[in-house]
Structure formats: C-alpha cells, structure tokens
C-alpha positions as CSV (number, residue, x, y, z in Angstrom):
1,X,76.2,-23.5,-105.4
2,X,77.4,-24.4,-102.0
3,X,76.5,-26.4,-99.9
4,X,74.1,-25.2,-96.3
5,X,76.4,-26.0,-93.8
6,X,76.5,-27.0,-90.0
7,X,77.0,-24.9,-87.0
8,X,79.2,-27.0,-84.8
9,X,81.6,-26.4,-81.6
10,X,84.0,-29.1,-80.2
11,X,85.3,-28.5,-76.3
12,X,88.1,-30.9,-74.8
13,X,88.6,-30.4,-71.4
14,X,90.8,-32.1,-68.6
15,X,88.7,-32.3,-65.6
16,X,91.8,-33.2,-63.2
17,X,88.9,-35.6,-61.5
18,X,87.1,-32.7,-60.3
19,X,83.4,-31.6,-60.2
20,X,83.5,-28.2,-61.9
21,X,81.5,-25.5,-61.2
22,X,78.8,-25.1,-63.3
23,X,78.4,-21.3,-63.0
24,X,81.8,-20.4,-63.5
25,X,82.3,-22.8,-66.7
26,X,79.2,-21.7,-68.4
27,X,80.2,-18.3,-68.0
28,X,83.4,-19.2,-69.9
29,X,81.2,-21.3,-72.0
30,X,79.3,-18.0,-72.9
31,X,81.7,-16.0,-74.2
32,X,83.4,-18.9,-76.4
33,X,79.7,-19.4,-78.1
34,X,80.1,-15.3,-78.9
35,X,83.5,-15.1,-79.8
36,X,83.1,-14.8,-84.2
37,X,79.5,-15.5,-84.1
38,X,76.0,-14.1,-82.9
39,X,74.1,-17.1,-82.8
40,X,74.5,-20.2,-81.1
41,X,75.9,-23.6,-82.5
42,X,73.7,-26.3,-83.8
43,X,75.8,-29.1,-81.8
44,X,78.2,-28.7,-78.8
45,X,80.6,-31.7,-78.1
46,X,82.2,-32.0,-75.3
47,X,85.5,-34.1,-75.0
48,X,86.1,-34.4,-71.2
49,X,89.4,-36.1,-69.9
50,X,89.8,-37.7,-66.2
51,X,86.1,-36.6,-66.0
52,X,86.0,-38.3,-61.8
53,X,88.3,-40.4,-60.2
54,X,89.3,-43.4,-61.2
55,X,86.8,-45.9,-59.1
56,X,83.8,-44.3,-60.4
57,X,85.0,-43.5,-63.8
58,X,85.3,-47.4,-64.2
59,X,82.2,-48.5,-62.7
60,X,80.7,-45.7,-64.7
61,X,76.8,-45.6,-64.9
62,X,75.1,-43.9,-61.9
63,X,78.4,-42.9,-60.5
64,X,79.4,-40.6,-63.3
65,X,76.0,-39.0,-63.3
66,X,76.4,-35.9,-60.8
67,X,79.5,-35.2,-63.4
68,X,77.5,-35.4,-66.6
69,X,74.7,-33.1,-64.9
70,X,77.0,-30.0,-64.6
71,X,78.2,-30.2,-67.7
72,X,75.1,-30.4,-69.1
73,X,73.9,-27.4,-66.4
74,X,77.1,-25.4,-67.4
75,X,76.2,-25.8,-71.5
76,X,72.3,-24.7,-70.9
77,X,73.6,-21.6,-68.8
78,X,75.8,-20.3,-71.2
79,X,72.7,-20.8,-74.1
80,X,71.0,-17.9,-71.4
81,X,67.3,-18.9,-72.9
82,X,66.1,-21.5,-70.9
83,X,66.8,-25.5,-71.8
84,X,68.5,-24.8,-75.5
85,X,70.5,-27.9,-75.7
86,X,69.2,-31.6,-75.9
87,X,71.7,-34.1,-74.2
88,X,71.8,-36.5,-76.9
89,X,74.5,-38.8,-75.7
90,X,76.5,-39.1,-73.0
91,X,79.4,-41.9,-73.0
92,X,82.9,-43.4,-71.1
93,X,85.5,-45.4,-71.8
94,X,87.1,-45.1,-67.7
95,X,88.4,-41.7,-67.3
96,X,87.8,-40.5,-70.8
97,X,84.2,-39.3,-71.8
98,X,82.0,-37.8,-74.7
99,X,78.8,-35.6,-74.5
100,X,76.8,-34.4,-77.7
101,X,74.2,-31.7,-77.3
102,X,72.0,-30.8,-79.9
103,X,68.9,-27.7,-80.4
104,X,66.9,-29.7,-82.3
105,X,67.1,-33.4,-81.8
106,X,65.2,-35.3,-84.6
107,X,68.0,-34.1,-86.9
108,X,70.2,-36.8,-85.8
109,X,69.4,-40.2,-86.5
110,X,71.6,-43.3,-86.7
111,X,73.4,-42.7,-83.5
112,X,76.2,-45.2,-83.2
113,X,79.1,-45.9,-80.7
114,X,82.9,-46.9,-80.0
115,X,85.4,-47.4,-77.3
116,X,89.0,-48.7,-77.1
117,X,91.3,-48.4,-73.8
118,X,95.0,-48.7,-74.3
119,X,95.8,-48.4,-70.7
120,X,97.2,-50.9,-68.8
121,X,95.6,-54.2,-69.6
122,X,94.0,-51.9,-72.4
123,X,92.1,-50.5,-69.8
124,X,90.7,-47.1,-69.9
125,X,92.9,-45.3,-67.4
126,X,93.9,-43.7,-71.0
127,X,91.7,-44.4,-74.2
128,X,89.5,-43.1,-76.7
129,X,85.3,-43.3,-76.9
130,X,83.8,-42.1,-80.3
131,X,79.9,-41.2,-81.3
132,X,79.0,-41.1,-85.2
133,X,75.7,-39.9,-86.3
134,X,73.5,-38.7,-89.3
135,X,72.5,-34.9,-89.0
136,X,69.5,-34.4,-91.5
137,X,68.1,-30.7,-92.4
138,X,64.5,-30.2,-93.3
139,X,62.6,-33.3,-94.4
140,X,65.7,-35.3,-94.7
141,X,66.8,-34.2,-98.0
142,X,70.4,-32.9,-96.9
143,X,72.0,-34.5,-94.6
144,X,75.8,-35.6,-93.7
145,X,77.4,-38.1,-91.2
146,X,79.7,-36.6,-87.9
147,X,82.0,-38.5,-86.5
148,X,83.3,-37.6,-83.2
149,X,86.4,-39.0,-81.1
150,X,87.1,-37.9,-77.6
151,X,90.2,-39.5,-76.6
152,X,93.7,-39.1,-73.7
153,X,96.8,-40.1,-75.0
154,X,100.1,-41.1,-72.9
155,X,101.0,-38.4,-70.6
156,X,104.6,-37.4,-70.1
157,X,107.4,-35.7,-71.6
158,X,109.8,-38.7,-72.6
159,X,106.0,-40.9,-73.9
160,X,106.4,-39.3,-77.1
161,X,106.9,-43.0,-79.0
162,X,103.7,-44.3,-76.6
163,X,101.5,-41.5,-77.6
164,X,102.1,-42.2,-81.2
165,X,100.8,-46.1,-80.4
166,X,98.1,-44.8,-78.2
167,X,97.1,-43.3,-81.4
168,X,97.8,-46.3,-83.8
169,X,95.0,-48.3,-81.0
170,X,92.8,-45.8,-82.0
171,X,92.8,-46.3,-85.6
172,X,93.1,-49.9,-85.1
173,X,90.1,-50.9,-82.7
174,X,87.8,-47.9,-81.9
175,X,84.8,-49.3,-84.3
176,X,81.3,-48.3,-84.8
177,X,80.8,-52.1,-85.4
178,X,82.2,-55.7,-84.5
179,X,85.1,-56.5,-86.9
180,X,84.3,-60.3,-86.3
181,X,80.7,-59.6,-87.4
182,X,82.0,-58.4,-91.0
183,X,84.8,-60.6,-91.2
184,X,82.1,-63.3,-91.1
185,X,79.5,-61.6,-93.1
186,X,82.2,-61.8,-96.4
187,X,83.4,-64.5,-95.6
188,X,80.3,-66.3,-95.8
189,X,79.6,-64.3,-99.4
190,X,83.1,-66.2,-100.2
191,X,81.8,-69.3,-99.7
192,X,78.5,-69.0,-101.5
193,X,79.9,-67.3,-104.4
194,X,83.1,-69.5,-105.5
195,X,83.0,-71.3,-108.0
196,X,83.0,-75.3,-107.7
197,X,85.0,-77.0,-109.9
198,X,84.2,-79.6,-112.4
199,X,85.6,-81.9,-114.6
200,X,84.6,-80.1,-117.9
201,X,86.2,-76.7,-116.5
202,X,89.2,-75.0,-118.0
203,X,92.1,-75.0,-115.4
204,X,93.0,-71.7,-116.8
205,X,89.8,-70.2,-117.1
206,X,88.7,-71.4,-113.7
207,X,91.9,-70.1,-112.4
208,X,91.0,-66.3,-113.3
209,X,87.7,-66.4,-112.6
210,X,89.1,-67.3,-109.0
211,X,91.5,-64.8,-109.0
212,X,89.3,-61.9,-110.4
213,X,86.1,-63.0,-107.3
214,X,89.3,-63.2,-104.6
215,X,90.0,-59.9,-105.9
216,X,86.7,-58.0,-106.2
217,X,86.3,-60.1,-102.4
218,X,89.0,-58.7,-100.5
219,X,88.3,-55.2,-102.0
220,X,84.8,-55.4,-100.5
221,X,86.2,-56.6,-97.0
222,X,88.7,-53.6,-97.2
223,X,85.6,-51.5,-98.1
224,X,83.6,-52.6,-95.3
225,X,86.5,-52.7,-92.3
226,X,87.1,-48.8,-93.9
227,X,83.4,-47.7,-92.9
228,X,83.2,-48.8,-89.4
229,X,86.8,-47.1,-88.3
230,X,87.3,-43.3,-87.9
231,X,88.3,-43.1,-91.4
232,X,85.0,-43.6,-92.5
233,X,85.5,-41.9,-96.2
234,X,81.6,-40.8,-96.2
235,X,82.0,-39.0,-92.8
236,X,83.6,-35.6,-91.7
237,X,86.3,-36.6,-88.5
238,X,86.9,-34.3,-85.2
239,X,89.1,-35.7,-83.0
240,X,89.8,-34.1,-79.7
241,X,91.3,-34.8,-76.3
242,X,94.4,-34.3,-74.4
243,X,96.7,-35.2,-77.0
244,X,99.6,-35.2,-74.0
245,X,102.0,-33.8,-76.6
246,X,104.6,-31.8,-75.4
247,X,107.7,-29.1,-76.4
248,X,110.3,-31.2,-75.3
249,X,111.1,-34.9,-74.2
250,X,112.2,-33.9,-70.5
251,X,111.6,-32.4,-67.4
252,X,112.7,-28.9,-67.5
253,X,116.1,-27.9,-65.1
254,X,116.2,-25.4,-62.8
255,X,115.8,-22.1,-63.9
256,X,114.5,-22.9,-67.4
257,X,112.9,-20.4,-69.5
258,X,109.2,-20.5,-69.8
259,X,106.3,-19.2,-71.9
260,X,105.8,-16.2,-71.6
261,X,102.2,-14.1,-72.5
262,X,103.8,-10.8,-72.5
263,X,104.3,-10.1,-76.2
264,X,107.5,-7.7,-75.6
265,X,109.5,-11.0,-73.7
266,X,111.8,-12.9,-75.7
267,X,110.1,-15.9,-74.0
268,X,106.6,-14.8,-75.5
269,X,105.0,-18.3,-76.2
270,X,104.2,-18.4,-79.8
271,X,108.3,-18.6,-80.1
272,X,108.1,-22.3,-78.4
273,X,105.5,-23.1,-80.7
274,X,108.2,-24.5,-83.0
275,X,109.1,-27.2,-80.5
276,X,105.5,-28.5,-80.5
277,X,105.8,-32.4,-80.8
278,X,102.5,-32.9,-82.6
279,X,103.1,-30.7,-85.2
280,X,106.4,-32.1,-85.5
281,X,105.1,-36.2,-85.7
282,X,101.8,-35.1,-87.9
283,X,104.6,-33.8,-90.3
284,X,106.9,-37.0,-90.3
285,X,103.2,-38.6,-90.8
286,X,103.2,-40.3,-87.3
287,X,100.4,-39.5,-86.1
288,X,97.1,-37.8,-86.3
289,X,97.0,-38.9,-89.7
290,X,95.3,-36.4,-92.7
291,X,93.7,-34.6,-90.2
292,X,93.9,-30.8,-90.5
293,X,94.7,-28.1,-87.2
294,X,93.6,-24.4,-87.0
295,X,96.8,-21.9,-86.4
296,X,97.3,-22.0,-83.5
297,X,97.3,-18.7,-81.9
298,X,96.3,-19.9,-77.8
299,X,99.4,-20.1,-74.8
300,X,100.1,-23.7,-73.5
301,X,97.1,-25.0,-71.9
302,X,99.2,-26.8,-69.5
303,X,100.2,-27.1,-66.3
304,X,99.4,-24.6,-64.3
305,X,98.7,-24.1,-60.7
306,X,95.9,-21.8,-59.1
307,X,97.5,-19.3,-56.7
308,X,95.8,-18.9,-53.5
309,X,92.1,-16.4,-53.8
310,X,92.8,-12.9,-53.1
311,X,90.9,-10.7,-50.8
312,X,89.7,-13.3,-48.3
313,X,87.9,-15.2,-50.9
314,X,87.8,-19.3,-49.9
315,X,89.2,-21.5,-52.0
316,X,85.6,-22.8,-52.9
317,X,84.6,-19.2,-54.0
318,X,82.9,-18.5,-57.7
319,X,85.8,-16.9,-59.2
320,X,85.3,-16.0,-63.4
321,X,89.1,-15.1,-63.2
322,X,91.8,-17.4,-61.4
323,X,95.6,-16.2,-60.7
324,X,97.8,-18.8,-61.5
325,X,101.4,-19.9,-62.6
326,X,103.2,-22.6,-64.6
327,X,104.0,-25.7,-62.9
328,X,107.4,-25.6,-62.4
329,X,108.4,-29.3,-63.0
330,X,106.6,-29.3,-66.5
331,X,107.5,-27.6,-69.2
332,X,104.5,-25.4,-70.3
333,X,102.7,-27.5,-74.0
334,X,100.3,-26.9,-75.7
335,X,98.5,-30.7,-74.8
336,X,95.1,-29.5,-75.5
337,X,94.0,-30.3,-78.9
338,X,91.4,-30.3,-81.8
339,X,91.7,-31.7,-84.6
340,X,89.6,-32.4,-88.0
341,X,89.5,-33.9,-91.0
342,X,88.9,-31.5,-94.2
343,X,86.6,-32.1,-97.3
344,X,88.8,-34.0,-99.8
345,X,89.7,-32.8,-103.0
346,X,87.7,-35.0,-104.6
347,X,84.5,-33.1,-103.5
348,X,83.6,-30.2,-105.9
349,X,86.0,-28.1,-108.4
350,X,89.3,-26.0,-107.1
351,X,87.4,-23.1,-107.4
352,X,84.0,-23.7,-105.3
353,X,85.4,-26.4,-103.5
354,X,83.5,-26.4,-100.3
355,X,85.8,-26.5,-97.3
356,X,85.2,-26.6,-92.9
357,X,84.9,-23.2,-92.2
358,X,86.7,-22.4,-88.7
359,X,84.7,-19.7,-86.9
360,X,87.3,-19.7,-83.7
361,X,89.9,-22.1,-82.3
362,X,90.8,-20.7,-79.2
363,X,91.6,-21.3,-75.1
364,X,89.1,-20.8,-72.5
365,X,90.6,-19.1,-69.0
366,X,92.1,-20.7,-66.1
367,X,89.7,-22.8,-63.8
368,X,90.8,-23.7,-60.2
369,X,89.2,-27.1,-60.3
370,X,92.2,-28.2,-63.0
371,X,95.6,-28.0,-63.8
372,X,94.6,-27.7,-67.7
373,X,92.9,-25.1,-70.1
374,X,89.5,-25.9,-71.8
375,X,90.4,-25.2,-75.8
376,X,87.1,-25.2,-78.3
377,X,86.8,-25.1,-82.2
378,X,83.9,-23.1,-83.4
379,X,83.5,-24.5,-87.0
380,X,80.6,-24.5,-90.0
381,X,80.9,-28.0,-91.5
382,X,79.3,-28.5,-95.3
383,X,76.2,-30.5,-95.3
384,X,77.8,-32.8,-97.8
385,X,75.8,-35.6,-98.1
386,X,77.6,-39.1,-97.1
387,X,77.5,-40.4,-100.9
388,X,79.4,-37.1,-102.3
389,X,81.8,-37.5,-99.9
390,X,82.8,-40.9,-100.5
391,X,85.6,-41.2,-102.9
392,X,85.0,-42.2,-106.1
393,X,86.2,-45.8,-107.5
394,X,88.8,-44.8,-109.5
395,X,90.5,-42.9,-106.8
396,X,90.4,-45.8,-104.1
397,X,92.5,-47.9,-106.4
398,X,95.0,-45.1,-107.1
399,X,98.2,-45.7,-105.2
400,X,99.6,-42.1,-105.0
401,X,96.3,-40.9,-103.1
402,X,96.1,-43.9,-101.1
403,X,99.3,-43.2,-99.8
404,X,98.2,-39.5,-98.4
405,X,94.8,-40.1,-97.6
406,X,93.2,-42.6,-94.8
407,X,89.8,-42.2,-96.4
408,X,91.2,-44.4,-99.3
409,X,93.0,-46.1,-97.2
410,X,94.0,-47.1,-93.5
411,X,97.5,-46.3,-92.3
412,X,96.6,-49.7,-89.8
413,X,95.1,-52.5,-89.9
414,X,92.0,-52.8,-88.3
415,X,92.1,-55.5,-85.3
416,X,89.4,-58.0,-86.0
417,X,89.0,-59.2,-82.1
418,X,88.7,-55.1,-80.6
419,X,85.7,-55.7,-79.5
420,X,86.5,-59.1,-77.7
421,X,89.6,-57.6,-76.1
422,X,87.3,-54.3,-75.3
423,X,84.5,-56.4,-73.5
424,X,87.6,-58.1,-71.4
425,X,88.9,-55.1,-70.5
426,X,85.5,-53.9,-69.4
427,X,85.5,-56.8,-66.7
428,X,88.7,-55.5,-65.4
429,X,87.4,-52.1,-65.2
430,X,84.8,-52.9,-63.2
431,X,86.5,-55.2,-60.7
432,X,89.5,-53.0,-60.1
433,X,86.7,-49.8,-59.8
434,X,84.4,-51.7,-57.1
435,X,87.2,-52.7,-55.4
436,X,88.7,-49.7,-55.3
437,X,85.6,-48.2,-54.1
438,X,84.9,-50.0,-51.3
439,X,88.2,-49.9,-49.9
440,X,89.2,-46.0,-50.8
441,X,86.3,-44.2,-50.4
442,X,84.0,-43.3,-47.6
443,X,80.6,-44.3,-49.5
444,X,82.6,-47.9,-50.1
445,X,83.3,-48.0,-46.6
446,X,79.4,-47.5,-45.4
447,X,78.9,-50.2,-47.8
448,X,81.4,-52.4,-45.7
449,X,80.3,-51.4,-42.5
450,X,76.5,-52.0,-43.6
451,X,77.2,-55.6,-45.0
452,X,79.1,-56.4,-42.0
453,X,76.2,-55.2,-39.7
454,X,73.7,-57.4,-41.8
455,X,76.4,-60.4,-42.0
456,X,76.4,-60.0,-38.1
457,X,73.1,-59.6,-37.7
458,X,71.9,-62.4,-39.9
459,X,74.4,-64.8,-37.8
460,X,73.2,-63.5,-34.7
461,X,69.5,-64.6,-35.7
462,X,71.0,-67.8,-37.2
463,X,72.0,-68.5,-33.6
464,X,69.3,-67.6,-31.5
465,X,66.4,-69.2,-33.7
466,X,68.2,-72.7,-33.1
C-alpha cells in the first residue's frame, strides 16, 4: 500500500532588498496554492534571497523583523480563512533567509538548524541557511524527516566555476550539528574500546582485531558526519535559492537575441533552454549532486525591469500585473531554482515504488519591487518514515551506488571546524553591519547625532559640577 503523503510547497524568491507588498504577493501567492490543487499545503517554505540590505541583513534580529512580518502577512492572505499558517521558523545567514509555515504545528518536532556563508571572508553576502525537522501524522505513528536549504550562489555570467564551489561549501559545512562535537564523541569511543596490548598477545591476532575495530570505527564516523550534512540518507532534501546559473558565460552584445514568450518567434524561450548551465553541470555531475528538477516549462526568471505604471498610477501603486522588459545587459536565465531529492531505489519494489509527486513547478508574475521572478514547487512527499529511508547496510558498502548516490556517500568531505569558521564570520557580520549602519543610513545617523548630544552633554555637566 502506499504510503499517506505530505502536502508541501517550496517558494524562492529574490527580494532585490526590498519590502514587498504584502497584498500584491499574496495575491500571487493565491493562485500558485490553486494552481493543480483545491486545498491548501500542509507546509509552505519560503527561500528568500537579498531579503533587506545588507547592514540589517547582517545585524539580523530586530532589524529583519518588518521583512519577516510581510511575508508572513502575504502567506496568511493568500490562505483567505483567517490566520491558516503557523510561522514555525524564521532564520538568516546575511542576505539569505528561510521561513517555514505550518497548519498544524505539533506535527513538527525536532526542529534543527544550519548556516554557512561563502562570501567574502565566508561571510553571508552569499550563503546557504538550512532547517531540518520531524513531521509526525496522527499520534506519531508515521512520520518522516524534511530537510530544507535556502541558499544564493555566485552571481554573474563568467562565475560559473565559483558557483560550483559555492555549492561544494554547502555540502561541506552547512551542518545540523558541530562536526568537532562528533569528531570527539568517536574518538573518545576509540580510545576506550582499543585493545591494550600484553605480553601473552598474538602480534598477528592483535594486529586484526585492530584493523577490524579501526575499520568498523571510521565507518561509524562516516556514518555519523553523513547524518548531520544535507545528505542525511533518512531525510527527503529541497534545496532552493537563486542558483545564479546562467545560458551563457558572458554579457550579451548589442543587438543579441532574446527570449522570447511568444510561441510563433524563433526566439521563443524554451529553445535557450538547452544553454541552461545547471542542467548542463548537474549532468557532468558538478553540481547539485543526485538531486532531481521538474521539466521545466517557466520563461527566465531573470532580469527584468519594471516599465513605468500606466494610466497615472504612482510607482508605489498596488499593481497585480507589472509591464516589464529584459535587462538588456543580461542575458535572460533561468536563475530561479528548486530542486529535490527523490525516494531512492532502495525504498519499495519497481512497481509500487513510492516517488515525490510534483503537483506544479511553475513562475509566479512580475513584481516591481525586484528584478527577479518568484518560482514555487507544489509537491506531495511520502510519509516515509526516517528508518525505511535509510539505506540498507549492504548498499552503503557497495561501490557502484556510492558512486551515484550522496545518501551513501558524500561527494565532499565534511569540514570538521564549519562551525568555528561560521561563528568567526558571524563577528564580521556584525561589525561590518553596525558599522555600516551608523554611517549609511539615516536611523544610524540619529544614533550618532544622539550619542554625540549625550557625549556633549555629559561633558558639559562634567564641567560645570567641578
């Protein structure tokens, strides 16, 4: 019998450091949650890119708040009945961040975290930030574990090479525990379990037995550094951002052809779909590894540039429906991406094999506030339980599957100090955010002008009380 299954939609969205409307984006929101479905989804995930300018994006916290709130007004319009969704989580890593909604929230349980930055100083001008949870149905006795990556790549046509490292980082350090914590944990287990020598031992047979517990040892370390990455083998895998992938590794010249959505037009987009670059690197297997991508059937979801409002509208006015063109000093790409990874073949027989289900993969419409497209995946995900979907032993030691798979095993090593360099480059964030807050923006500069006034003020009573 198959398995009950999970009602799930992913949204990635580059903000372009903009407040969006609320009204306008639930009532895109609305008619993605309708489009192949009549009810609405259990969970709604949100992967938002340059979600406020920089400053506050790196001091984070309170600053980020008004941004979070009209996201989570925009998700509870488009639900129309009042209050639907739960805000279960809302996290940053600088400019890129991850909401999860829920309708009921004591299914989840076991809510657990990650964050890399690979931007400069592996700060998180670009990086990833990752939730993983437990989703239970009834009194517990189904139940499977969701892991969820929200993460901007390199940007750039000629970054091709960076955006495939961007991605190794991910694999590498964004952990849903300390490595250094685990790396200790076996190898204390190492040092209580070998064996001490003796003078009546074998050389030989001492020599196997250390051989065989090194062995077993550093299979059990693997094991363990597996579960806390991405490629957790007992967890299904969404990963979406702005992937920053584009058709071609320059600036188009003069004159170049463009997409096109008119389906007559020689230039009609789906015909530059070939020159994707992520579809090209997944298949060379360098990047985005095992994970599995709808058809794409959507126009580029990038750049493009609002034309002025028509019919004396301001250029603050609610519009549902934006004119716009294509930037012309970037070629149009498809940079907008969702991506997931599919029950393994290990799971059930060929013939009832339960598989994700995708409901919709689609576009939302133009909004003025960015130069980018909102794309969602509408998918129903098997309630497998986290023990089915682990592979079994004798498949973790088989090369050949290995090789294909990063549930059996990593295509990286994971870095044992990621969450030493992550704290670091948390300082950083916040020193180069305040500063630039105080000195760039006018809040920072009523801050300046207020310490100043008490500075003064304090000197000025210093002087007269002597």
């Amino acid at each position: 019998m198959a398995p009950s299954t999970l009602d799930l939609l992913v949204l990635t969205f580059n903000c372009a450091k903009n407040l969006i409307s609320p009204g306008i984006f639930a009532s895109h929101l609305q008619s993605a949650f309708a489009q192949n479905a009549t009810g609405l989804p259990d969970l709604v995930v949100l992967s938002l890119q340059e979600i406020a300018p920089l400053s506050q994006a790196f001091i984070g916290d309170y600053f980020l708040n008004p941004y979070f709130a009209r996201f989570d007004e925009a998700v509870n319009l488009a639900a129309i009945r009042d209050r639907q969704y739960k805000l279960i989580k809302a996290h940053n890593v600088g400019y890129t961040a991850i909401m999860l909604f829920a309708k009921d929230p004591a299914r989840l349980r076991d809510l657990r975290e990650a964050e890399v930055g690979f931007g400069a100083a592996d700060m998180g001008n670009k990086g990833a930030v990752g939730l993983r949870a437990l989703y239970q149905v009834g009194d517990g006795e189904r139940s499977t574990e969701l892991t969820f990556v929200a993460t901007h790549l390199a940007a750039m046509e000629w970054n091709l090479p960076r955006r495939n490292a961007n991605w190794a980082a991910i694999m590498r350090g964004l952990t849903f525990e300390n490595p250094e914590e685990v790396l200790d944990k076996v190898r204390s287990s190492e040092g209580a379990s070998t064996p001490e020598s003796s003078e009546g031992d074998a050389a030989q047979e001492r020599h196997h037995l250390l051989q065989d517990e090194h062995h077993k040892q550093h299979l059990e370390l693997r094991r363990q550094l597996h579960d806390i990455s991405v490629f957790k083998s007992s967890s299904h895998l969404f990963v979406a951002g702005d992937l920053n992938y584009r058709i071609s590794t320059t600036s188009p010249p003069p004159n170049a052809a463009f997409p096109s959505l008119d389906p007559e037009s020689e230039h009609h987009y789906p015909n530059f779909f070939p020159l994707d670059q992520l579809t090209r690197e997944r298949a060379a297997g360098r990047t985005l590894h095992g994970l599995t991508e709808h058809e794409v059937r959507f126009p580029p979801t990038y750049k493009y540039i609002a034309r002025p409002p028509v019919g004396g509208q301001t250029k603050d006015a609610e519009e549902t429906e934006v004119r716009w063109k294509f930037a012309p000093h970037r070629y149009p790409s498809w940079t907008d991406r969702i991506l997931y990874l599919d029950v393994p073949t290990w799971v059930g027989s060929h013939g009832d094999a339960p598989r994700v289900n995708v409901r919709a993969y689609d576009a939302m419409p133009v909004v003025r506030t960015s130069d980018h497209r909102p794309v969602f995946l509408r998918v129903d995900v098997p309630l497998i339980s986290p023990g089915d979907l682990a592979p079994p032993a004798s498949l973790q030691s088989n090369e050949t599957d290995a090789a294909t798979d990063p549930r059996l095993r990593l295509p990286v090593e994971i870095d044992p100090e990621a969450w030493e360099r992550r704290k670091a480059a948390r300082q950083k964030e916040q020193l180069v955010g305040w500063s630039m807050f105080l000195w760039s923006t006018k809040e920072g500069a009523w801050i300046l002008a207020t310490l100043l006034l008490a500075g003064l003020g304090g000197y000025w009573y210093y002087q007269t009380a002597k």
